[in-house]
C-alpha positions, -999 to 999 in steps of 0.1 A, spaced: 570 -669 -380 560 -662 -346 574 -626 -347 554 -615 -376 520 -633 -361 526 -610 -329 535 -579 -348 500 -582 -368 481 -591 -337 498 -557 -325 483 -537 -351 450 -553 -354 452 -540 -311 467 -508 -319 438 -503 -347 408 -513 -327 422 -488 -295 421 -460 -322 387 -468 -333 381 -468 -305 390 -430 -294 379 -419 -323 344 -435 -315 346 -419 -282 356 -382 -291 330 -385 -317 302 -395 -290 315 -371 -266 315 -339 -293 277 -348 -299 267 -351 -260 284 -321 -255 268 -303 -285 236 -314 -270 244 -304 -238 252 -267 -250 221 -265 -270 199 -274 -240 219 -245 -218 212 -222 -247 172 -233 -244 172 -228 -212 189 -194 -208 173 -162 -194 187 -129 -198 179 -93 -195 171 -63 -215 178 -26 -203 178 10 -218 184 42 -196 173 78 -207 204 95 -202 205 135 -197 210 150 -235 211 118 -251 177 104 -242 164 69 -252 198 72 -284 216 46 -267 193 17 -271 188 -14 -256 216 -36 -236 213 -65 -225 234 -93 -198 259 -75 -181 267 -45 -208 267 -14 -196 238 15 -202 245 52 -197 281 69 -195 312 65 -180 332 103 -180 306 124 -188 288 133 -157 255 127 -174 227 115 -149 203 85 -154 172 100 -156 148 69 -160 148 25 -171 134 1 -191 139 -34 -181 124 -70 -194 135 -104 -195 143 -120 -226 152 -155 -236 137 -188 -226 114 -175 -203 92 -197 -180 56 -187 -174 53 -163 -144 88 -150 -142 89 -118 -141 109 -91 -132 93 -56 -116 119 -24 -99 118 13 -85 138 38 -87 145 67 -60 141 101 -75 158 131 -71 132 155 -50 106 125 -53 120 98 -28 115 62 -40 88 55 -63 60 42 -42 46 14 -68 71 -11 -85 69 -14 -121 78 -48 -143 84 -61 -172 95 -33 -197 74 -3 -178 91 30 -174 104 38 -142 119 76 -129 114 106 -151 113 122 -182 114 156 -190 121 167 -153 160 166 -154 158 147 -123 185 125 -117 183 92 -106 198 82 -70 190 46 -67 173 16 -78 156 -22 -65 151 -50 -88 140 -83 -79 123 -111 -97 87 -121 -92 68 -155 -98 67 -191 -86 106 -196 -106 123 -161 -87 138 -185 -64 150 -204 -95 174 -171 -104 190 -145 -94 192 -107 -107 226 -88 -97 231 -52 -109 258 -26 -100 254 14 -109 286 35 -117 280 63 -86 284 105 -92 318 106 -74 321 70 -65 322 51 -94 317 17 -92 329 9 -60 297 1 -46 299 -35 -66 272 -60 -74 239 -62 -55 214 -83 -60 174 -94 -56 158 -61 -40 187 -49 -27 198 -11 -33 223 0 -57 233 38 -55 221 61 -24 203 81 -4 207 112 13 236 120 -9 225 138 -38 245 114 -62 231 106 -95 237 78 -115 252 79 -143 253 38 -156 243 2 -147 247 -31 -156 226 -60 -154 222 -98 -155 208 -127 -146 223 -158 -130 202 -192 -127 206 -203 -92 230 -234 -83 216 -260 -58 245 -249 -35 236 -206 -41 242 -184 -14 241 -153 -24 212 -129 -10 172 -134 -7 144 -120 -35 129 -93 -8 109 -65 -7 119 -29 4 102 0 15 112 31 15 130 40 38 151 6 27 157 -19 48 181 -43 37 181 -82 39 207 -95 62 202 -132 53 212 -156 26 189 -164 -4 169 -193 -11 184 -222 -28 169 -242 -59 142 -261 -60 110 -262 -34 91 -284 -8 55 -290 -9 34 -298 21 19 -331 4 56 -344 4 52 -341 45 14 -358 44 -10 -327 38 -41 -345 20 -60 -309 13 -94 -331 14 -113 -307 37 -115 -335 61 -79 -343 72 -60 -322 102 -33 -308 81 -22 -285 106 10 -306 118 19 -317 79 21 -279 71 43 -266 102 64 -298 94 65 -285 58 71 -247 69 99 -258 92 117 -276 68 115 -252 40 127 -217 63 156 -239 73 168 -246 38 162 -211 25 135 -226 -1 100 -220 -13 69 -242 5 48 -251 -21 6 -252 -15 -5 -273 -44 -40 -261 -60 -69 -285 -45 -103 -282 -49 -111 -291 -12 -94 -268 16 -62 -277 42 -82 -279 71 -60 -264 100 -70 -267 139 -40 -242 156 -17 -216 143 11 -222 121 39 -202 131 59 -181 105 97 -185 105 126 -170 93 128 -169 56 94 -186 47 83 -183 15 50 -198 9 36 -201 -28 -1 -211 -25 -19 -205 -57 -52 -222 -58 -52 -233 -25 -72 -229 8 -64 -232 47 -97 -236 62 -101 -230 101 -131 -232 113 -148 -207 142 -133 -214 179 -152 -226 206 -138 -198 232 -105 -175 221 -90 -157 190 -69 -179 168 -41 -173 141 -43 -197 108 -10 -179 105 14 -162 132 49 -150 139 59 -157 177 68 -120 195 94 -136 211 116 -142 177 116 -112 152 120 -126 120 129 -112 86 121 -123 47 92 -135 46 71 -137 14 31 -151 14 19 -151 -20 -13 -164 -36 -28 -182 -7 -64 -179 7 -73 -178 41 -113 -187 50 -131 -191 83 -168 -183 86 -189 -159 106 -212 -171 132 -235 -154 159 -212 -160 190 -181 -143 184 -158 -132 210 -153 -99 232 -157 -65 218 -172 -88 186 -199 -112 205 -233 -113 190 -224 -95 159 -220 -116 130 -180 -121 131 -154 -149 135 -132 -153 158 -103 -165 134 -78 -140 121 -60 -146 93 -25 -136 98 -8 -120 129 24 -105 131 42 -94 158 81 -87 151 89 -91 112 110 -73 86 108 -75 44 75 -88 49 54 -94 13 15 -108 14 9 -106 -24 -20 -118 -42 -34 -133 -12 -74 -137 1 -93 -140 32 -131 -149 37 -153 -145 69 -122 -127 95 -119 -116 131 -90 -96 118 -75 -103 87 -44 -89 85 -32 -79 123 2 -66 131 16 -56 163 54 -49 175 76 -76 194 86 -58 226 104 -27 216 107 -31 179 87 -22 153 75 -45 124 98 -28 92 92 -30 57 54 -45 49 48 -45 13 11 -58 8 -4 -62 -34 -33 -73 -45 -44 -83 -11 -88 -93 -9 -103 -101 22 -144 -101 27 -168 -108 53 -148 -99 82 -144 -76 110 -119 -58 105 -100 -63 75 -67 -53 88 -58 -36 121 -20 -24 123 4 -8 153 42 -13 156 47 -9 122 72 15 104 72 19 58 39 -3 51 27 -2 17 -3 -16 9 -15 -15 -35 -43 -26 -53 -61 -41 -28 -98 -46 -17 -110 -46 18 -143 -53 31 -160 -54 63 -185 -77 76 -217 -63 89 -207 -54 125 -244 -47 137 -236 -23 170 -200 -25 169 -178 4 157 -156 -17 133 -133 -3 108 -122 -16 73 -85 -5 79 -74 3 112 -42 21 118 -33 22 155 -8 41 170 29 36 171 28 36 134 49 57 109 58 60 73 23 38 52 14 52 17 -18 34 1 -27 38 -36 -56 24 -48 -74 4 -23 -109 1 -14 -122 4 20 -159 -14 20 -190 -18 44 -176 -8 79 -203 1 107 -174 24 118 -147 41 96 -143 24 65 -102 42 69 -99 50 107 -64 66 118 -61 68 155 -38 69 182 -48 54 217 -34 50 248 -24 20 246 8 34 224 36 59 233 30 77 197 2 82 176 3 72 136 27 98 117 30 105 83 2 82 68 -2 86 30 -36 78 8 -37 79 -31 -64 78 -50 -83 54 -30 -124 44 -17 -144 41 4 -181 29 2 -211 20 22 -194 31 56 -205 49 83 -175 75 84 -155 74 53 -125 85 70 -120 88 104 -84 110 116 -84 114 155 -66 113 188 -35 121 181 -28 115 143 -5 137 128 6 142 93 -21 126 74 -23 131 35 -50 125 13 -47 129 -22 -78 116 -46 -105 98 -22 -141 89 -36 -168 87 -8 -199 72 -18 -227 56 5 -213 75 43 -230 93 67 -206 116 71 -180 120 49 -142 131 72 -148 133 113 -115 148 118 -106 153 157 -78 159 178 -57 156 144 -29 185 133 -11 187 96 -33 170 75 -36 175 40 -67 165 23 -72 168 -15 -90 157 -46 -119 142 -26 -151 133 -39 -183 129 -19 -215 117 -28 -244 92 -24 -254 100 12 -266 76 40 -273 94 69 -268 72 103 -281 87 133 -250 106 144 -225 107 121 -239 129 96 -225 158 66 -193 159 50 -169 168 71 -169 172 113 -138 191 125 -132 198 163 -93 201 181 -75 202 148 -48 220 138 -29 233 109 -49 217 83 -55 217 41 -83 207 27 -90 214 -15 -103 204 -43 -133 184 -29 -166 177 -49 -197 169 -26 -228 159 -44 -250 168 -11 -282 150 -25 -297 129 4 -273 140 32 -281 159 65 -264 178 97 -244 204 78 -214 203 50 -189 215 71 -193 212 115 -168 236 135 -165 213 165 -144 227 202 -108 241 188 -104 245 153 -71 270 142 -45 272 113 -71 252 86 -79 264 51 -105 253 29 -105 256 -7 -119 249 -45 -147 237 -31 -179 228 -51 -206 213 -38 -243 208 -52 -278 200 -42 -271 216 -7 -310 212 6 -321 227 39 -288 218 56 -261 244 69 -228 249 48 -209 258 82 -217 248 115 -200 260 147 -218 256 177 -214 279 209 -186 259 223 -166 261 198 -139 288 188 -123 290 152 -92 308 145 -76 315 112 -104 295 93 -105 303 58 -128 294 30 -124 310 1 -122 301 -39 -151 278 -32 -183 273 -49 -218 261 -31 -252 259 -46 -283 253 -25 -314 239 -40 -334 246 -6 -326 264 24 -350 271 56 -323 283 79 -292 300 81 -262 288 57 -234 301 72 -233 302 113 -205 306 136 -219 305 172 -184 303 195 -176 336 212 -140 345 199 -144 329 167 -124 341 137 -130 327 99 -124 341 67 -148 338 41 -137 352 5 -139 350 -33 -167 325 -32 -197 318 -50 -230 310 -29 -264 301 -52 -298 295 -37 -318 285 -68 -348 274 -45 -377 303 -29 -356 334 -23 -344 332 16 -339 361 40 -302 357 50 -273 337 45 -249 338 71 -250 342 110 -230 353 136 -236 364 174 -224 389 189 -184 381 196 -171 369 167 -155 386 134 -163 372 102 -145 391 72 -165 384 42 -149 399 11 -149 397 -27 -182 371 -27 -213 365 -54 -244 356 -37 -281 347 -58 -310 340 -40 -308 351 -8 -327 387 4 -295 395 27 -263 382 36 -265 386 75 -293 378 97 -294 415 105 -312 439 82 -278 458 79 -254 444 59 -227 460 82 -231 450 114 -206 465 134 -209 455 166 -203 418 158 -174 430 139 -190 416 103 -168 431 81 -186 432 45 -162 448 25 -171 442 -13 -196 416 -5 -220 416 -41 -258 412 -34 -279 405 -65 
C-alpha cells in the first residue's frame, strides 16, 4: 500500500517538473522572440552602388557587407552612392570622399546618397573616407575594405575616416564592401575623424558608447553660475573615456571665467547651447584652448556657440576700437581637428591657431562655421591641409585698425576654401601674408567660389605668399579690389568686382608691385563709383598675363597705371574688353624706364566726348600694341604719330575708327 502511494506521489513530481520545463521553454521562446524583434528595430545598415568602367550604375544597389564592383576583371570604380537604411535615428548620417585619379581627394564630403568621383571621365578611383556624422556617430561604427589594382584585398577593414586604397600609386579600385556595426560599451576599435588631404590618419582608439553631460558634473547654464570648473571636470572625464561631452540646449548661457583646455579625444556636442565669457579686465583670454605644451589629436567641436561682447577698451594692437578681448578658440599643436556647425559673437579672434614648438597643426576641417562682431574672425599660422566650407565670417568695425576677416599667416601650407564669405574688415576682408615672425610664407592657398563684401581690400596677397589660386571670387563694396605685392604664382580667375567704395588709399581693382609669374582671367569689374585706376603697375612686375577681361562704366580713371618707378616685364593684356563712359586723361600709361607690356587683340570703347589719345608712354619703354579695336578716341598715342619710334611704340595693325 505504501509502495503504490509513493510511486503516484512520484509521478504527480515527475509531472509538475515537466510542466514545468515546458512552461519555461515556452517563456523563454517568447522573450527571446521579443528580444530578436527589438535587434531587428533597432538595426542600421547600409546601402552602396559603384559605377563600374563598362558596366555603369547595371549592378545596383548592395547593401551590409556585400560586395560592389568586380573581382577578375580589372574594371576600375569610377564613382559611389552611399546611404543608411534601416531603423535610423534622427541625425545619423553618413557623408565620404573619394580620391580621384588626376583630381587628388575631393575637397568637399558628400552624404547621404550624393554622388561622389566621376562619370564620364574614365577616371579611376584610388581611395575613399567614410565616417558617420550626428549626435549618435559615436553610437556606431562604419568599416569598409576595397579590393586594390594589384593588391587585392590585403589592405583589410578600415574604419570611421580612415583611408581605404592609396595614394601615389596609380591603383584603381576595383570593389568595396561595406557595413555598419553598433558600438559595444567595451568598443575599441578606431575614432570617427576627419581627414584632409594629404591624410592624416588617427592613431588613437574610438569613443565608446554612450556620453557625459556637463550638468551630470554641476553646470547650471543659468547665466549666473561659474560653470567654468563643472565643464573642465566634464571635458576631463569625457577625453579620458573616449566619449562625447554633451552641452544640453539652455536658454540662458554657461557662464565661463578662464579657459577650458582641449584634450585628447574631446568630442564636444553643443547644440543649442552658449558659453558666455565676458570682456577681461587686462589680457587676451581663450573660452577654449589646447596647451602648446601637449599636441593633441581627434578632436571634434560641433554645434556650440561661443559669445563675448565688444567694448571700448580692448587690448594692444585692438585698444579703443570697438573689439573684445576674448577669443573663441585657440589652438596651438592639434591634429584631425573638426569645428562644425559652430558660432561666435563679439571676438578678439575667433578662431586662432598657432604651432606647438616645431610642429604644425595637421588636418583642420572647419563647416558651417559663423562668427560676427569680431576682430578678426580667424587668424591662422602653423597650420598644414585646413579646409574651411560653407562658412560666414564677419568682422567687427575696427575703426583705425587694419583688421582682416581671415588671416592667413605664414608657416601655413595646403588650405582650400569653397564657399565662404569674408565680411566688413577695415583691412583685407581675405589677407594672405607672410611675416617675419615665420621661417616660411603661406604656400599653396586655394579659394573657390567665395566673397567678399564691404572690406577695404578684398583680397590682400603679400610678403612672401606663393602659390595662391583663386577661382570664382565676388567683390562687392572694396576700395580696391586685389593689392597684390611681393607675391609669385598666383592664379586668379572668375572674379567679379563691383559696387565700389573708395577709402582714401586703397583704391581700383587691382594694385600689383614685386610680383611674379602671375595669371589673372576671366574677371568682370563693374567700375561704377570706383577711382585710382583699374589696374596699378607698382616697383617690379614680370612673367604676369592678363586676360578675358571686361570691365564697364570705366569713368575718368586710368585702365593701367605704372608709375616712373616701376618696370614691367613680360606684361600681357590681351583678349580683354574695356569700355569707358568718360575719360579726361590718358587710359593706358606706362611711366618706368625699361618697361615692357604687351597689349593685343583687345577691344577699347570710349562712348563718352571723343578724347585725344589713349595710351601713353615716355620715352624708354616698348609697348607692342597689335590686332586692337578702338572707338572714341582721336589717337591711340599721346603723339600725333601713331608710330612713334623713338619710344619703340610698335603699332602694327592697331584699328582706328
Amino acid at each position: 500500500m505504501n509502495l503504490k502511494r509513493e510511486s503516484k506521489t512520484t509521478k504527480i513530481i515527475a509531472s509538475l517538473v515537466m510542466l514545468l520545463l515546458l512552461f519555461g521553454t515556452f517563456f523563454s521562446a517568447n522573450v527571446f522572440a521579443v528580444e530578436l524583434e527589438n535587434a531587428a528595430t533597432d538595426t542600421i545598415g547600409v546601402a552602396y552602388r559603384t559605377h563600374i568602367q563598362n558596366e555603369g550604375w547595371a549592378q545596383g544597389w548592395m547593401s551590409n557587407g556585400q560586395l560592389s564592383g568586380s573581382e577578375g576583371k580589372s574594371y576600375r570604380l569610377e564613382g559611389i552612392e552611399i546611404k543608411l537604411t534601416g531603423a535610423v535615428p534622427a541625425g545619423l548620417g553618413i557623408e565620404y570622399r573619394t580620391h580621384v585619379q588626376n583630381k587628388g581627394w575631393e575637397q568637399k564630403w558628400v552624404s547621404n546618397g550624393g554622388f561622389s568621383g566621376s562619370e564620364g571621365e574614365s577616371l579611376r578611383l584610388e581611395g575613399i573616407q567614410i565616417r558617420l556624422t550626428g549626435e549618435h556617430a559615436a553610437e556606431y561604427s562604419v568599416k569598409y575594405r576595397t579590393h586594390i589594382q594589384n593588391e587585392g584585398w590585403i589592405q583589410g577593414w578600415v574604419s570611421d575616416g580612415a583611408m581605404s586604397g592609396s595614394e601615389g600609386k596609380s591603383l584603381r579600385l576595383e570593389a568595396i564592401e561595406i557595413k555598419i556595426e553598433k558600438q559595444s560599451a567595451r568598443a575599441t576599435s578606431e575614432p570617427a575623424s576627419v581627414v584632409t588631404a594629404p591624410v592624416v590618419t588617427p592613431q588613437t582608439t574610438a569613443p565608446v558608447n554612450g556620453a557625459i553631460s556637463v550638468k551630470d558634473f554641476g553646470a547650471k547654464g543659468d547665466g549666473v553660475t561659474n560653470d567654468t570648473a563643472a565643464i573642465q571636470n566634464a571635458i576631463n572625464e569625457a577625453s579620458s573615456k573616449k566619449v562625447t561631452l554633451t552641452i544640453p540646449a539652455s536658454a540662458s548661457s554657461y557662464v565661463v571665467t578662464g579657459r577650458l583646455e582641449i584634450k585628447e579625444n574631446t568630442r564636444i556636442s553643443g547644440y543649442g547651447a552658449t558659453l558666455y565669457m565676458a570682456p577681461q579686465p587686462s589680457a587676451v583670454a581663450n573660452i577654449l584652448w589646447s596647451n602648446p605644451a601637449s599636441y593633441i589629436s581627434n578632436v571634434t567641436i560641433e554645434g556650440l556657440s561661443l559669445k563675448s561682447q565688444n567694448t571700448i577698451t580692448g587690448t594692444d594692437y585692438y585698444a579703443n576700437s570697438m573689439i573684445s578681448n576674448v577669443q573663441g578658440m585657440y589652438f596651438q599643436g592639434v591634429s584631425n581637428l573638426t569645428i562644425k556647425d559652430v558660432s561666435m559673437d563679439s571676438m578678439y579672434v575667433g578662431l586662432k591657431m598657432g604651432q606647438s614648438g616645431s610642429s604644425r597643426n595637421q588636418g583642420i576641417s572647419v563647416s558651417n562655421l559663423r562668427i560676427d562682431n569680431s576682430g578678426m574672425p580667424i587668424q591662422i599660422s602653423g597650420t598644414n591641409d585646413f579646409t574651411m566650407v560653407d562658412s560666414i565670417l564677419n568682422s567687427s568695425d575696427g575703426g583705425t585698425k587694419w583688421l582682416h576677416s581671415a588671416y592667413i599667416r605664414g608657416d601655413n601650407s595646403n588650405f582650400y576654401f569653397r564657399n565662404v564669405e569674408f565680411n566688413n574688415a577695415s583691412g583685407g576682408g581675405i589677407a594672405v601674408a607672410g611675416n617675419e615672425k615665420y621661417l616660411t610664407a603661406p604656400d599653396h592657398i586655394v579659394f573657390e567660389n567665395c566673397r567678399v563684401k564691404n572690406s577695404v581690400v578684398g583680397m590682400h596677397i603679400n610678403t612672401g605668399a606663393n602659390n595662391v589660386t583663386v577661382k570664382g571670387l565676388t567683390i562687392t563694396g572694396s576700395g580696391l579690389g586685389f593689392k597684390i605685392a611681393d607675391a609669385n604664382n598666383l592664379s586668379i580667375s572668375d572674379v567679379n568686382i563691383s559696387g565700389a567704395k573708395p577709402s582714401t588709399t586703397d583704391i581700383g581693382a587691382f594694385s600689383i608691385g614685386n610680383s611674379y609669374q602671375s595669371n589673372i582671367a576671366n574677371v568682370t569689374v563693374d567700375s561704377t563709383g570706383m577711382t585710382g585706376a583699374l589696374l596699378w603697375f607698382i616697383g617690379e612686375v614680370k612673367d604676369t598675363n592678363i586676360s578675358g577681361m571686361n570691365v564697364a562704366n570705366v569713368n575718368k580713371i586710368p585702365l593701367i597705371s605704372a608709375n616712373s618707378v616701376s618696370k614691367t616685364t613680360n606684361v600681357v593684356v590681351e583678349n580683354s574688353s574695356f569700355q569707358y563712359i568718360s575719360i579726361d586723361k590718358y587710359g593706358i600709361g606706362f611711366r618706368g624706364v625699361g618697361s615692357q607690356a604687351v597689349l593685343r587683340n583687345n577691344t577699347f570703347t570710349n562712348s563718352g566726348a571723343s578724347y585725344a589719345y589713349l595710351i601713353y608712354n615716355p620715352e624708354g619703354t616698348q609697348i607692342q600694341v597689335s590686332n586692337n579695336s578702338y572707338r572714341g578716341f582721336q589717337r591711340l598715342n599721346s603723339s600725333s604719330d601713331f608710330s612713334v619710334a623713338t619710344n619703340n611704340f610698335n603699332l602694327l595693325t592697331a584699328k582706328v575708327d
